[in-house]
C-alpha positions in Angstrom: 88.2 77.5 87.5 86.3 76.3 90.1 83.3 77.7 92.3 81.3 77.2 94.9 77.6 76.7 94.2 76.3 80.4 95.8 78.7 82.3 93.6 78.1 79.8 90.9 74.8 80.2 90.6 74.7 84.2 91.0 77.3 84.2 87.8 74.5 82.3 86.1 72.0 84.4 86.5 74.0 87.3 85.7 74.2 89.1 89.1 77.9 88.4 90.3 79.7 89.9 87.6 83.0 89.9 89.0 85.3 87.2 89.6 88.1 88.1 92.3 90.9 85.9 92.4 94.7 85.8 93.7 96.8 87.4 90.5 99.1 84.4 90.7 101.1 83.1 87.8 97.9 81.4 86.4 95.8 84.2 86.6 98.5 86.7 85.3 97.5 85.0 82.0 94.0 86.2 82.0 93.3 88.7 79.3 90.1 90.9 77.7 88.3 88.6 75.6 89.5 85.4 76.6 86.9 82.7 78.1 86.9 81.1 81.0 84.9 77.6 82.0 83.3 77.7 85.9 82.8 74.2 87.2 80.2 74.2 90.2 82.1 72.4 92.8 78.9 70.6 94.1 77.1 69.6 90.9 79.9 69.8 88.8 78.2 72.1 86.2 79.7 74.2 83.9 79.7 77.6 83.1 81.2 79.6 80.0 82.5 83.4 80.4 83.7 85.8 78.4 86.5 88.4 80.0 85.3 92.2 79.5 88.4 92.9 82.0 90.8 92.7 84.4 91.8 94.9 86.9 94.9 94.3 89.3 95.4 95.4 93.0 97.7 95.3 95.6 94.9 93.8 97.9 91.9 92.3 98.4 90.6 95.3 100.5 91.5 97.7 97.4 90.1 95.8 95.0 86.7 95.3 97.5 86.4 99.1 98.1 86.2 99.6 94.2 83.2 97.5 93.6 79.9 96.9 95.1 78.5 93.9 96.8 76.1 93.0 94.1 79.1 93.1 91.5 81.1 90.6 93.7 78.7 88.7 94.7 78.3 89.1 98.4 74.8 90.0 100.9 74.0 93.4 100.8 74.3 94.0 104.4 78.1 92.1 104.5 80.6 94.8 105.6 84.3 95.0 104.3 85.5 93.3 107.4 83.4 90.2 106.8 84.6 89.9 102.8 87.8 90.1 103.5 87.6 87.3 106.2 85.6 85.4 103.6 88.3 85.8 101.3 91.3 85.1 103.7 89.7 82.0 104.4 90.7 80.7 100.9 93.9 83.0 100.3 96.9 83.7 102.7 98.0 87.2 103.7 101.4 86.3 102.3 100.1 85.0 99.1 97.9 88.0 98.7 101.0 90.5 99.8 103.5 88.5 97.2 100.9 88.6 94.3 98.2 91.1 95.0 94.4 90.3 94.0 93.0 90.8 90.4 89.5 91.3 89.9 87.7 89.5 86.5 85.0 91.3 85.4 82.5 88.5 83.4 79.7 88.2 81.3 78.0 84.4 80.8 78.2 83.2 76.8 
């Protein structure tokens, strides 16, 4: 899967522990224990993961109430409405209200 550097580096270090993605047919796939390589979209770096869980939810906004900034990766001071923007600026309403959001919970190999 790919990322961009900020989140990227925040897995790295161990601070963004979860992963939130559209649960599309790919991601329906993703299991406990299975790993999962990061490539850093700017530097092309890679990252190994292991997969403690997954949790599905019928939106992103659910699945962004249950967990805190730190966990997801966002700024401390960024409000709901500004994560969900962030995150509607990759995924469609449509896509998200078809096949809901899933939330990977990591921890780097």
């Amino acid at each position: 899967m790919h990322l961009n550097n900020e989140p990227f580096q925040l897995m790295k270090n161990g601070i963004k522990t979860i992963e939130i993605r559209l649960n599309d047919e790919k991601r329906q796939d993703i299991k406990s224990g299975d790993c999962i390589i990061f490539e850093n979209l700017e530097s092309k770096e890679t990252l190994k993961v292991i997969v403690i869980e997954t949790v599905v939810f019928t939106s992103f906004q659910s699945l962004l109430k249950q967990y805190s900034n730190k966990e997801i990766g966002a700024k401390s001071e960024d409000q709901l409405s500004q994560k969900i923007a962030a995150i509607y600026q990759i995924y469609s309403q449509t896509d998200e209200l078809h096949y809901g959001a899933l939330a990977i919970r990591v921890e780097v190999v």
